[in-house]
N, CA, C and O atoms as CSV, one atom per row, in Angstrom:
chain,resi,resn,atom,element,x,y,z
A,1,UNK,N,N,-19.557,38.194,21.782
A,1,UNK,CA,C,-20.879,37.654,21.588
A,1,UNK,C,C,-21.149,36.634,22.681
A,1,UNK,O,O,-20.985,35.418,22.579
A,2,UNK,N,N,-21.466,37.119,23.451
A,2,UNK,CA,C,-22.152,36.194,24.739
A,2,UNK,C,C,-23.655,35.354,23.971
A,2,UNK,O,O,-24.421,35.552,23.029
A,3,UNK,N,N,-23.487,34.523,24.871
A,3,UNK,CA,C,-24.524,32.788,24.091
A,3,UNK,C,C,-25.364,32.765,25.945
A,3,UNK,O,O,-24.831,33.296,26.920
A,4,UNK,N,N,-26.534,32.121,25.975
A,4,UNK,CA,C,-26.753,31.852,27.540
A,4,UNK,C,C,-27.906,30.442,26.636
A,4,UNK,O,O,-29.025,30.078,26.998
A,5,UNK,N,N,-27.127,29.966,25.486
A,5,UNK,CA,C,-27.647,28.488,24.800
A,5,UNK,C,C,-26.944,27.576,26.048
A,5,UNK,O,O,-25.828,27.492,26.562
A,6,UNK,N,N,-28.429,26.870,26.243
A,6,UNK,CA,C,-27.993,25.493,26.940
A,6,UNK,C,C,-28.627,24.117,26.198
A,6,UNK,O,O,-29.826,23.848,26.276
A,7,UNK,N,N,-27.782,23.390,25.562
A,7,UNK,CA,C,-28.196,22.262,24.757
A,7,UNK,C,C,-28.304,20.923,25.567
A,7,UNK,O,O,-27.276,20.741,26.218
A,8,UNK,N,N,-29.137,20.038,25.708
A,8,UNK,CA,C,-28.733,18.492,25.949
A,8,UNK,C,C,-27.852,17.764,25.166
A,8,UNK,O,O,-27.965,17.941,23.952
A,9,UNK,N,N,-27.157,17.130,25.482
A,9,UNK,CA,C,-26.235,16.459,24.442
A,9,UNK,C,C,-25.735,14.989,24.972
A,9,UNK,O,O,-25.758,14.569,26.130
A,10,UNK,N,N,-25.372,14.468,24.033
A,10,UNK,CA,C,-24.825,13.313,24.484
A,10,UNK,C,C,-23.354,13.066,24.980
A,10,UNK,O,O,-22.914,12.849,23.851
A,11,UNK,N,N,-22.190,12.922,25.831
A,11,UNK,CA,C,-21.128,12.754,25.566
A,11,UNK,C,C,-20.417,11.582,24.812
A,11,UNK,O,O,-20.622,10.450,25.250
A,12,UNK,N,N,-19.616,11.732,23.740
A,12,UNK,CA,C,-19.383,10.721,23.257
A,12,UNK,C,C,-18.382,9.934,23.313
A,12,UNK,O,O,-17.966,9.157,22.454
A,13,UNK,N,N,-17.989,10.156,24.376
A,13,UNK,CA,C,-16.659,9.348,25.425
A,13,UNK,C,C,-17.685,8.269,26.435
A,13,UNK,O,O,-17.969,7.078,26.314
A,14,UNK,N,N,-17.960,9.026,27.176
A,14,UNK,CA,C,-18.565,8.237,28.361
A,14,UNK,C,C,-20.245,7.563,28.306
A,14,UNK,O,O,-20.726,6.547,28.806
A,15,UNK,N,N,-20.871,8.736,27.394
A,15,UNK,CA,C,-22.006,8.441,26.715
A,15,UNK,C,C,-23.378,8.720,27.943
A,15,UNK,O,O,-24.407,8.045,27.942
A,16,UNK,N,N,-23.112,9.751,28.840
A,16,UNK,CA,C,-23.622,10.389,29.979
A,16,UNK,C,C,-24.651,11.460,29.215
A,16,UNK,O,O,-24.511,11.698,28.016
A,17,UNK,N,N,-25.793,12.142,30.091
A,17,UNK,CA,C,-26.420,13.042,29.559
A,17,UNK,C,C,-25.437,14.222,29.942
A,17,UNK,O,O,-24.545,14.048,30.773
A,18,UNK,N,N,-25.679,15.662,29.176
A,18,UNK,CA,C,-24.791,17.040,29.863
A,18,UNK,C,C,-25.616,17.974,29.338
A,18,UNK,O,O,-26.218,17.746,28.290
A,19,UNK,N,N,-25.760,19.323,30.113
A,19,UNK,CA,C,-26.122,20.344,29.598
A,19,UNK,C,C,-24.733,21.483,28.683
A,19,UNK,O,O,-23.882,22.062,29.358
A,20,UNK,N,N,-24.767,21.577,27.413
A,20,UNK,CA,C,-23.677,21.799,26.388
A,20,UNK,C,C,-24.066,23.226,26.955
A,20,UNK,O,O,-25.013,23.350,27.732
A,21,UNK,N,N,-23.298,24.299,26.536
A,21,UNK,CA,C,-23.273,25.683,26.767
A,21,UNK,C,C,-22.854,26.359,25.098
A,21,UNK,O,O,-22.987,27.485,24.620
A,22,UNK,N,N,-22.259,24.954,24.498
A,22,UNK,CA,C,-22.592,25.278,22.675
A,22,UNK,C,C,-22.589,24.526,21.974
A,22,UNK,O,O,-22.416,23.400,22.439
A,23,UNK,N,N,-22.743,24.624,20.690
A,23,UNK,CA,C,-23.515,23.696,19.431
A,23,UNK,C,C,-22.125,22.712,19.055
A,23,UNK,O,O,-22.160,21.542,18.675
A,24,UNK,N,N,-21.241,23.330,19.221
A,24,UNK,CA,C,-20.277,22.137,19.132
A,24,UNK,C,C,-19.482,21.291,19.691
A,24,UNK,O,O,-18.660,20.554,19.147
A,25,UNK,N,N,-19.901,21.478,21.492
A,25,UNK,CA,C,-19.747,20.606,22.639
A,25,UNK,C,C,-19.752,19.345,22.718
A,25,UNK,O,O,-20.742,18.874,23.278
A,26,UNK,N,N,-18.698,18.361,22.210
A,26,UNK,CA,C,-18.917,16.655,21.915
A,26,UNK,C,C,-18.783,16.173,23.047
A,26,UNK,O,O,-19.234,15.028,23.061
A,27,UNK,N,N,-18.134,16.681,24.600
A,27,UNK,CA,C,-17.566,16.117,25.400
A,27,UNK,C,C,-18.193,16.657,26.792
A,27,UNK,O,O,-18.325,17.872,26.934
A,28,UNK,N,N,-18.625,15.660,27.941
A,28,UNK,CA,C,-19.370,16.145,29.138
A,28,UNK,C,C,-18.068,17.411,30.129
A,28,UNK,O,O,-18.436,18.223,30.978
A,29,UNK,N,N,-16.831,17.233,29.740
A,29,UNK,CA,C,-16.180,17.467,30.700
A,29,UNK,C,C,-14.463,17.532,30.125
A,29,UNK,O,O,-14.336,16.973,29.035
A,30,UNK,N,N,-13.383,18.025,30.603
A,30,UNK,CA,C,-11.848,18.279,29.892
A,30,UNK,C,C,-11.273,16.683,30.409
A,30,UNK,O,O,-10.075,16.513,30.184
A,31,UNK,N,N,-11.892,15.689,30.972
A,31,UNK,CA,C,-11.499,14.531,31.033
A,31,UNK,C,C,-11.891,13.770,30.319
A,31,UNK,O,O,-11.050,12.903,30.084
A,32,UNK,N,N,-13.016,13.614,29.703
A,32,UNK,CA,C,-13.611,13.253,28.716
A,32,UNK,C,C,-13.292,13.147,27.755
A,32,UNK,O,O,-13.431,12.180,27.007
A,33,UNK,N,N,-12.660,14.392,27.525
A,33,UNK,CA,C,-12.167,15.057,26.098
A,33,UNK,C,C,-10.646,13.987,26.071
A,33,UNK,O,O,-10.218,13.255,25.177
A,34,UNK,N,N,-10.186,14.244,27.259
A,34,UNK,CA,C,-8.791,13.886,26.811
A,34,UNK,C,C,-8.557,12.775,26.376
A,34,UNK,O,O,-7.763,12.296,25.566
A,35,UNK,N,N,-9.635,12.284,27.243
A,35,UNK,CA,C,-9.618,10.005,27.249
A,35,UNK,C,C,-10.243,10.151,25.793
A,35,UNK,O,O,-10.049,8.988,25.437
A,36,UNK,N,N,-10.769,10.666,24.852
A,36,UNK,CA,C,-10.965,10.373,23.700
A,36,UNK,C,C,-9.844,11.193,22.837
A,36,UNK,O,O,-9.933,10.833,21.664
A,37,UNK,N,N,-9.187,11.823,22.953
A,37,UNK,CA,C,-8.147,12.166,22.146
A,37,UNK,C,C,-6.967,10.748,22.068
A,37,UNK,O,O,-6.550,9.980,21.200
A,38,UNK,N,N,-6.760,10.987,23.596
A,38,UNK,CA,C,-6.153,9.641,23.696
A,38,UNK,C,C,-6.406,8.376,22.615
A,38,UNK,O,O,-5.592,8.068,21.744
A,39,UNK,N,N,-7.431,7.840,22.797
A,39,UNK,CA,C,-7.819,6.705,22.226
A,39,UNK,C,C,-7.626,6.726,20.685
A,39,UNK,O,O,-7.123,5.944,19.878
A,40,UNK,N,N,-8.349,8.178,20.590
A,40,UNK,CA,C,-7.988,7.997,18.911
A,40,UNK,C,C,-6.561,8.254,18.596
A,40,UNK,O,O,-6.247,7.746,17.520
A,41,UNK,N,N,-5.569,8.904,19.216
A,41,UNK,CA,C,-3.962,8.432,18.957
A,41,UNK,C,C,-3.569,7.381,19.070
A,41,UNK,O,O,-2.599,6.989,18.420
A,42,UNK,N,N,-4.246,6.595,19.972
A,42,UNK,CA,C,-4.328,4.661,19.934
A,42,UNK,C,C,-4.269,4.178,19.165
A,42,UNK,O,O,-3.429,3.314,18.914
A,43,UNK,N,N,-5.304,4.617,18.363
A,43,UNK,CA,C,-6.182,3.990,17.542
A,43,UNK,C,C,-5.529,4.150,16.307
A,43,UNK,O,O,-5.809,3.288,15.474
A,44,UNK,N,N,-4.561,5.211,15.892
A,44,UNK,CA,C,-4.559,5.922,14.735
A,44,UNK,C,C,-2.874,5.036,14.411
A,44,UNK,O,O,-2.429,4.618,13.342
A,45,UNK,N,N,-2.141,4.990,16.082
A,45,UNK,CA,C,-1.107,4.361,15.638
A,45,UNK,C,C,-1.266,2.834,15.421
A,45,UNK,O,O,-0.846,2.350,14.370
A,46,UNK,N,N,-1.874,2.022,16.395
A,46,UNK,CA,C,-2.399,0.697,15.748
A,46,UNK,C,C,-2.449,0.608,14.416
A,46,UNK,O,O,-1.551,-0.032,13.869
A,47,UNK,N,N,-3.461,1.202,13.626
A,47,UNK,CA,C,-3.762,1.374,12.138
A,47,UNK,C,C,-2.779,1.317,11.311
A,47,UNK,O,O,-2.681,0.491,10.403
A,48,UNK,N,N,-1.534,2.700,11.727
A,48,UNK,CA,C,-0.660,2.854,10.785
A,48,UNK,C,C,0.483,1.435,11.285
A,48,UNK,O,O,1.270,1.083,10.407
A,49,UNK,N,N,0.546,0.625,12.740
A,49,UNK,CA,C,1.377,-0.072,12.691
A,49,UNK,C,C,0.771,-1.672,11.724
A,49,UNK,O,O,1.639,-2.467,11.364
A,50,UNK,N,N,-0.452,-1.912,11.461
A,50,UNK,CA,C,-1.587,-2.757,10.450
A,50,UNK,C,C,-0.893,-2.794,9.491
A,50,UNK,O,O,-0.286,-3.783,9.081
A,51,UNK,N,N,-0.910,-1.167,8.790
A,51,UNK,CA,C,-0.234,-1.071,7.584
A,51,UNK,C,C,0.930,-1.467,7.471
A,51,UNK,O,O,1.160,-2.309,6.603
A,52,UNK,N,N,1.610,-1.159,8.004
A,52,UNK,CA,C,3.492,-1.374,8.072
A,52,UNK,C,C,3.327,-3.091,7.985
A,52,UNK,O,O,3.909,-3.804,7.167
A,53,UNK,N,N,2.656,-3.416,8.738
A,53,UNK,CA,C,2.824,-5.141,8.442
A,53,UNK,C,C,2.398,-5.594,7.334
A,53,UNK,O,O,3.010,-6.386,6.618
A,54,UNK,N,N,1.243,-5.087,7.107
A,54,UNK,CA,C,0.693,-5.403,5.683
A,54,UNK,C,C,1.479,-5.384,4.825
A,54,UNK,O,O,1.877,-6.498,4.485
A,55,UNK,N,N,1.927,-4.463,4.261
A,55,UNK,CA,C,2.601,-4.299,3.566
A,55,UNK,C,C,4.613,-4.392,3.585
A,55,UNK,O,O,5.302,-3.747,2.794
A,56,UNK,N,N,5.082,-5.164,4.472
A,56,UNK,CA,C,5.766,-6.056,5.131
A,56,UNK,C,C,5.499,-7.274,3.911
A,56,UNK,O,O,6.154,-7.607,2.924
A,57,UNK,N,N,4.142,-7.775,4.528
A,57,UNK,CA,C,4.068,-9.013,3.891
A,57,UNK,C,C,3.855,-9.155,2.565
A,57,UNK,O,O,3.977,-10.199,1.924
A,58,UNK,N,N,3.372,-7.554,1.956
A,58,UNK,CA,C,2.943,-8.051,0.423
A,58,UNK,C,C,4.666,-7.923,-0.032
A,58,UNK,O,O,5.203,-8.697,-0.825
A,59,UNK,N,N,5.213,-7.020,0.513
A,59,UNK,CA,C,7.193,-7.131,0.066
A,59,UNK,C,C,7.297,-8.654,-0.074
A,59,UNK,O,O,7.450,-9.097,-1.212
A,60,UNK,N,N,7.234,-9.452,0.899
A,60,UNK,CA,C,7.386,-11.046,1.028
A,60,UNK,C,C,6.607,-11.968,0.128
A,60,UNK,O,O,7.058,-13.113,0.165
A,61,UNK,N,N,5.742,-11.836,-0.540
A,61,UNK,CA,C,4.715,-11.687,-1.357
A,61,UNK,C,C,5.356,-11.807,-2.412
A,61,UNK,O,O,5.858,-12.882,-2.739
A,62,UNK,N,N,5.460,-10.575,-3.219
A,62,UNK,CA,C,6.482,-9.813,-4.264
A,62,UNK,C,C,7.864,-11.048,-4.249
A,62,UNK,O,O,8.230,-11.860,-5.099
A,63,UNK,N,N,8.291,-10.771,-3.088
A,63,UNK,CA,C,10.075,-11.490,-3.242
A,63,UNK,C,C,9.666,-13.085,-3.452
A,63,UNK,O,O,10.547,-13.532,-4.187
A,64,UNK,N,N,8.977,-13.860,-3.221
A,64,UNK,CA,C,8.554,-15.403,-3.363
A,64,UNK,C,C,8.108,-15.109,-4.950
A,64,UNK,O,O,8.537,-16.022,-5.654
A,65,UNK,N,N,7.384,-14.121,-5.708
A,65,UNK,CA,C,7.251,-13.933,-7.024
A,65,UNK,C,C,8.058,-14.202,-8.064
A,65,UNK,O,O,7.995,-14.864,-9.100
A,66,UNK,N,N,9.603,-12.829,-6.964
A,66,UNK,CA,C,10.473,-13.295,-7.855
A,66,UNK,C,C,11.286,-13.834,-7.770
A,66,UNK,O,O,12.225,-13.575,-8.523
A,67,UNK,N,N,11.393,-14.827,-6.868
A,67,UNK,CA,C,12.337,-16.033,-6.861
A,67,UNK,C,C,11.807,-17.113,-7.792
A,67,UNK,O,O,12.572,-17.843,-8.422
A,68,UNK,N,N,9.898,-17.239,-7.899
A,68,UNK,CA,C,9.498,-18.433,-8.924
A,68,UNK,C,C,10.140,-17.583,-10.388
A,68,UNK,O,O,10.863,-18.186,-11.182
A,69,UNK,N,N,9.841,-16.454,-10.540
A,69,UNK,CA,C,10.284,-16.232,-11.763
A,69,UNK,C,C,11.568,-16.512,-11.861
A,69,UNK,O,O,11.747,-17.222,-12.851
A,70,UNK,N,N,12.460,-16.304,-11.344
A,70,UNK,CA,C,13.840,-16.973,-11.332
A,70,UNK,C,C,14.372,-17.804,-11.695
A,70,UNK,O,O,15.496,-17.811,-12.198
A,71,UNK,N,N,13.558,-18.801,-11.483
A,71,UNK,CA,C,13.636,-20.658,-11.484
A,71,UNK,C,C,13.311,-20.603,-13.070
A,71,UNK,O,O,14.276,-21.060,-13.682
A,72,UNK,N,N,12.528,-20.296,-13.720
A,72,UNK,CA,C,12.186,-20.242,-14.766
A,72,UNK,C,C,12.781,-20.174,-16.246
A,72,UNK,O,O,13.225,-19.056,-16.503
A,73,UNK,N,N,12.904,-21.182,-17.366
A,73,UNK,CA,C,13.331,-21.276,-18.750
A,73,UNK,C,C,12.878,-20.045,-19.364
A,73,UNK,O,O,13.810,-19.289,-19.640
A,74,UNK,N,N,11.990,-19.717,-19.591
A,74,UNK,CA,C,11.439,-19.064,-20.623
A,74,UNK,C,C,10.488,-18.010,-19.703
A,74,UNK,O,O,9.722,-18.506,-18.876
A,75,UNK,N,N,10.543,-16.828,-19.836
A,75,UNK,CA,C,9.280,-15.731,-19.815
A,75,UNK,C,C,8.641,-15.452,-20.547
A,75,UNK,O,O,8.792,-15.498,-21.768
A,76,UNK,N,N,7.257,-14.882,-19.556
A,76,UNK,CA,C,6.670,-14.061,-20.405
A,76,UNK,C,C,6.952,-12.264,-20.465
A,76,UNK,O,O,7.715,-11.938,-19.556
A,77,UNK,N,N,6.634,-11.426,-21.074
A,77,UNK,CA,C,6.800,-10.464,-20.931
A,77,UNK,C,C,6.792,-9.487,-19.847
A,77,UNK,O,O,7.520,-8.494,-19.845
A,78,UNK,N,N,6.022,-9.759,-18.993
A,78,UNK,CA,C,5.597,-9.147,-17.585
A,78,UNK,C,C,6.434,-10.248,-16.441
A,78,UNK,O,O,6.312,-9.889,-15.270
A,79,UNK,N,N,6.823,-10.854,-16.546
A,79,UNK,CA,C,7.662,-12.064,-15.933
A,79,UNK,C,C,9.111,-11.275,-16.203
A,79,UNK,O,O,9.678,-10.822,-15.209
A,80,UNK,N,N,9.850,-11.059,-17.771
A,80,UNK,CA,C,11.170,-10.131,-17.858
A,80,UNK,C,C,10.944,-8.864,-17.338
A,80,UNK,O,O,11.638,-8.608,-16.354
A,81,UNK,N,N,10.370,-8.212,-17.612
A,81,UNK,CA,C,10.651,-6.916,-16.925
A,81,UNK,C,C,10.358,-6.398,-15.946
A,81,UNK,O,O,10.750,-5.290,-15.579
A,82,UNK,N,N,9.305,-7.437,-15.130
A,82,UNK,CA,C,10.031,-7.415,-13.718
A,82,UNK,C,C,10.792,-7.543,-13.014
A,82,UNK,O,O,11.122,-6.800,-12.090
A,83,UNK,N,N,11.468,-9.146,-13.544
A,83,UNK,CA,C,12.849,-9.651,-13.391
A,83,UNK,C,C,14.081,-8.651,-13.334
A,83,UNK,O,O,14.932,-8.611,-12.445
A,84,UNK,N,N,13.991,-7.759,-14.596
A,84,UNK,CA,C,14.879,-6.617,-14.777
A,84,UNK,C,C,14.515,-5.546,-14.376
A,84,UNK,O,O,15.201,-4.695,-14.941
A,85,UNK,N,N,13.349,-4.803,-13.272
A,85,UNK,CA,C,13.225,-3.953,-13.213
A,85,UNK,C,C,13.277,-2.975,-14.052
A,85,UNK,O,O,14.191,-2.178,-14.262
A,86,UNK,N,N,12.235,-3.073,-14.530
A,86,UNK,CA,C,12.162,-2.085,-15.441
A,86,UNK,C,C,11.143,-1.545,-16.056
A,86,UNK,O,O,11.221,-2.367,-16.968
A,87,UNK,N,N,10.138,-0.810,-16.414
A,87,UNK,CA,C,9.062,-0.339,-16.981
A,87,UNK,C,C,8.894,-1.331,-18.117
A,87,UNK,O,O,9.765,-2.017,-18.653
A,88,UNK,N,N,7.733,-1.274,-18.347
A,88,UNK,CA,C,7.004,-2.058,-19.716
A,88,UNK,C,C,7.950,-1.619,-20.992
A,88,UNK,O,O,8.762,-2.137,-21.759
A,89,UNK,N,N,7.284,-0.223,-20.719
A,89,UNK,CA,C,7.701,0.568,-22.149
A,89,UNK,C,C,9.797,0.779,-22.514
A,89,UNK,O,O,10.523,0.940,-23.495
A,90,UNK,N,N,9.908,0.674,-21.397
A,90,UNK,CA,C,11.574,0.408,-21.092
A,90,UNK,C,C,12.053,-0.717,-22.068
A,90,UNK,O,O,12.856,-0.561,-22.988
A,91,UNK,N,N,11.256,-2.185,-21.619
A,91,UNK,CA,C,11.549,-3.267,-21.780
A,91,UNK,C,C,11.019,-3.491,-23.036
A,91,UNK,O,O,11.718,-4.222,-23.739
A,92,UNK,N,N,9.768,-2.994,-23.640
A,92,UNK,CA,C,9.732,-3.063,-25.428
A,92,UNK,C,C,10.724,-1.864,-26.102
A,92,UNK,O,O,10.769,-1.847,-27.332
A,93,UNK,N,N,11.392,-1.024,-25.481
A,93,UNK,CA,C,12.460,-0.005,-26.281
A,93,UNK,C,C,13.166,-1.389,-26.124
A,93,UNK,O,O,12.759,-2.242,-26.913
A,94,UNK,N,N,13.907,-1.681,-25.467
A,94,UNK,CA,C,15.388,-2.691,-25.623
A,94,UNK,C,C,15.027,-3.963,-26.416
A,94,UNK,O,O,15.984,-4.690,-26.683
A,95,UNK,N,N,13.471,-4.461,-26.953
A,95,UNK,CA,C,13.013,-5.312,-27.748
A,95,UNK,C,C,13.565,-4.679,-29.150
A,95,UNK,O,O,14.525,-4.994,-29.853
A,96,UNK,N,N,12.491,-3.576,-29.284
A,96,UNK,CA,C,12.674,-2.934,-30.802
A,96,UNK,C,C,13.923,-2.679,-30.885
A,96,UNK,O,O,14.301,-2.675,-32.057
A,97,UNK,N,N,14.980,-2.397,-29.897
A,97,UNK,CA,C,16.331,-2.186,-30.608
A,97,UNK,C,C,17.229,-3.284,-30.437
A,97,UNK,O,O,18.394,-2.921,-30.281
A,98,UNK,N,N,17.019,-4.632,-30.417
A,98,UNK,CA,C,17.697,-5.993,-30.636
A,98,UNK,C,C,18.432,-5.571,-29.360
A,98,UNK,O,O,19.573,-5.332,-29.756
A,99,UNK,N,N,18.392,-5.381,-28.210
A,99,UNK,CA,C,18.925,-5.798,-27.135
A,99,UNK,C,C,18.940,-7.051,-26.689
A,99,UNK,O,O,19.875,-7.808,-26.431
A,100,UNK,N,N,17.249,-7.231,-26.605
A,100,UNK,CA,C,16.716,-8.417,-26.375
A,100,UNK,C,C,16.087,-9.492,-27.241
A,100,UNK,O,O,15.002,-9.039,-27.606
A,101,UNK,N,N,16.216,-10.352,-27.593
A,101,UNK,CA,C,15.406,-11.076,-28.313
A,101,UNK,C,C,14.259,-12.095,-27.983
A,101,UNK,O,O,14.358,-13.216,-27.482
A,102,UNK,N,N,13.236,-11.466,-28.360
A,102,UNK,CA,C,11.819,-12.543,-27.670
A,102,UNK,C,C,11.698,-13.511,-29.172
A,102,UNK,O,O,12.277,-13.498,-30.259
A,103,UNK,N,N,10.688,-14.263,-28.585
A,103,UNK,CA,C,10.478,-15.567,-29.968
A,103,UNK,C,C,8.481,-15.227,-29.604
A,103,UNK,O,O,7.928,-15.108,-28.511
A,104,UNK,N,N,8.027,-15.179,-30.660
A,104,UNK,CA,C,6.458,-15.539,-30.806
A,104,UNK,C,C,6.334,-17.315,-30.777
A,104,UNK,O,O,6.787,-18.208,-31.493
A,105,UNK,N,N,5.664,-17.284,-29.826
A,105,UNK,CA,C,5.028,-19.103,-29.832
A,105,UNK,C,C,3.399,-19.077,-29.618
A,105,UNK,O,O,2.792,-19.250,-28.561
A,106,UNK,N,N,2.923,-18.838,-30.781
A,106,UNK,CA,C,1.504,-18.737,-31.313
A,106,UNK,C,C,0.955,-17.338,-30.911
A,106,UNK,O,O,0.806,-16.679,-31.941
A,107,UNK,N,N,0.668,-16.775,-30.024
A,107,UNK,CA,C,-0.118,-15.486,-29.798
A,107,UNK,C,C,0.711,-14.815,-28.526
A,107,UNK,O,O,0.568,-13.634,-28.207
A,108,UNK,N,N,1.581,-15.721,-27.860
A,108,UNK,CA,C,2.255,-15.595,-26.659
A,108,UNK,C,C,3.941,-14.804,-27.307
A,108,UNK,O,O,4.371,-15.101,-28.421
A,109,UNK,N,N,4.389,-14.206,-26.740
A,109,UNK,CA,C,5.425,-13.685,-26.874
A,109,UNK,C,C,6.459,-14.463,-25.698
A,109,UNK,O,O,5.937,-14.455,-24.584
A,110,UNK,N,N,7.797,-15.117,-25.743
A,110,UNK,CA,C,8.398,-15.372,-24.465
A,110,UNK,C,C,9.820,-14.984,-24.685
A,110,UNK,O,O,10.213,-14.649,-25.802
A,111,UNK,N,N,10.632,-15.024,-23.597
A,111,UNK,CA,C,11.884,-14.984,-23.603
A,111,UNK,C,C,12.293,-15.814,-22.934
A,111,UNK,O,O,11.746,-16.372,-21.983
A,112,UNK,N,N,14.128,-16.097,-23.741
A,112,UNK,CA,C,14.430,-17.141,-22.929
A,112,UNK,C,C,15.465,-16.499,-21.575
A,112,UNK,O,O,16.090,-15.441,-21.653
A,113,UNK,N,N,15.457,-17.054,-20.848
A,113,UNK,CA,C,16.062,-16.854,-19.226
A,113,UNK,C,C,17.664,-16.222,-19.772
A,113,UNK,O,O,18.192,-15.124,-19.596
A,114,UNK,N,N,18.085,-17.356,-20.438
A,114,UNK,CA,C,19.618,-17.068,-20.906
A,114,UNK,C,C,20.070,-15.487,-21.011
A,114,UNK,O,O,20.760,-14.737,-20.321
A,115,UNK,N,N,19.067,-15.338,-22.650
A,115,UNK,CA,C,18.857,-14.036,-23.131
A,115,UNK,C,C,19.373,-12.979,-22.400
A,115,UNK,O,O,20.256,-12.199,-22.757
A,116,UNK,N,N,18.295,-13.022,-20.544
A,116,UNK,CA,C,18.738,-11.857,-19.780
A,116,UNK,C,C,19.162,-12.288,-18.873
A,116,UNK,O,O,18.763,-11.677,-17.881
A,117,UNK,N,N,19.945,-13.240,-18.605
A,117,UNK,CA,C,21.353,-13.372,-17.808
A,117,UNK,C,C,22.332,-12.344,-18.995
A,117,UNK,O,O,22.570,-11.156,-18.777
A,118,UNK,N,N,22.781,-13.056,-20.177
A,118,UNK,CA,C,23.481,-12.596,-21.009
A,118,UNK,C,C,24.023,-11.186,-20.725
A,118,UNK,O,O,25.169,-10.783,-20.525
A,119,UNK,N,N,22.435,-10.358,-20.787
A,119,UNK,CA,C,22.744,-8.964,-20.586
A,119,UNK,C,C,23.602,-8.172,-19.784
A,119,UNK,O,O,23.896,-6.986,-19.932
A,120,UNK,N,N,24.068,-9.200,-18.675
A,120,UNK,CA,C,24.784,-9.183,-17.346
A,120,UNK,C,C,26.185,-9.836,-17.265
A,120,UNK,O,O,26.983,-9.591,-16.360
A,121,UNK,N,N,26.370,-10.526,-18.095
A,121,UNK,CA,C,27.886,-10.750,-18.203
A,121,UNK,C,C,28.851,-10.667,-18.724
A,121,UNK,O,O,29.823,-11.421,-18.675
A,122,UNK,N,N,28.567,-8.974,-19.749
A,122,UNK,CA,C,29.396,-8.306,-20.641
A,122,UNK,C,C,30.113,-7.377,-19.391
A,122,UNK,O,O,30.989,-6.555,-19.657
């Protein structure tokens, strides 16, 4: 299927006028093309190296979390089973089966620190 379509177009590298020869011609020229492939592999690893730091720092973030929880007498529920790694639903199974023992102090549920050291030095 021969075409003898000649479009105006914009290039969107250099941003020059061109006569396109088809409808999906983004680029004036195979240099054009390349310096924007280029860039966006630039571009794409920058981004993913953003992320890697980012999330670098929320790790550092996280670990200052649980060092305050550390320091700590008494937890709260989401305070232990992070501490212990462990799922929510993990950490109320080892409640309901007297592993652990929490105390109610008015509407708050806590544990004491001891409690889950304890767990660790059988």
């Amino acid at each position: 299927m021969n075409s003898t379509i000649e479009l105006q177009k914009i290039c969107e590298h250099c941003g020059k006028e061109f006569t396109a020869k088809t409808t999906v011609t983004r680029f004036c020229n195979q240099k054009c093309a390349a310096k924007s492939y280029k860039k966006r592999k630039r571009e794409n690893k920058v981004g993913r190296a953003i992320v890697e730091t980012n999330k670098q720092k929320l790790l550092s973030v996280k670990d200052l979390h649980l060092e305050a929880i550390k320091q700590k007498d008494f937890l709260s529920i989401k305070e232990a089973y992070t501490l212990l790694g462990v799922s929510e639903r993990t950490f109320y199974r080892l409640m309901k089966a007297g592993t652990i023992q929490a105390t109610k102090l008015g509407k708050r549920t806590i544990i004491k620190r001891s409690v889950i050291d304890k767990l660790f030095q059988s």
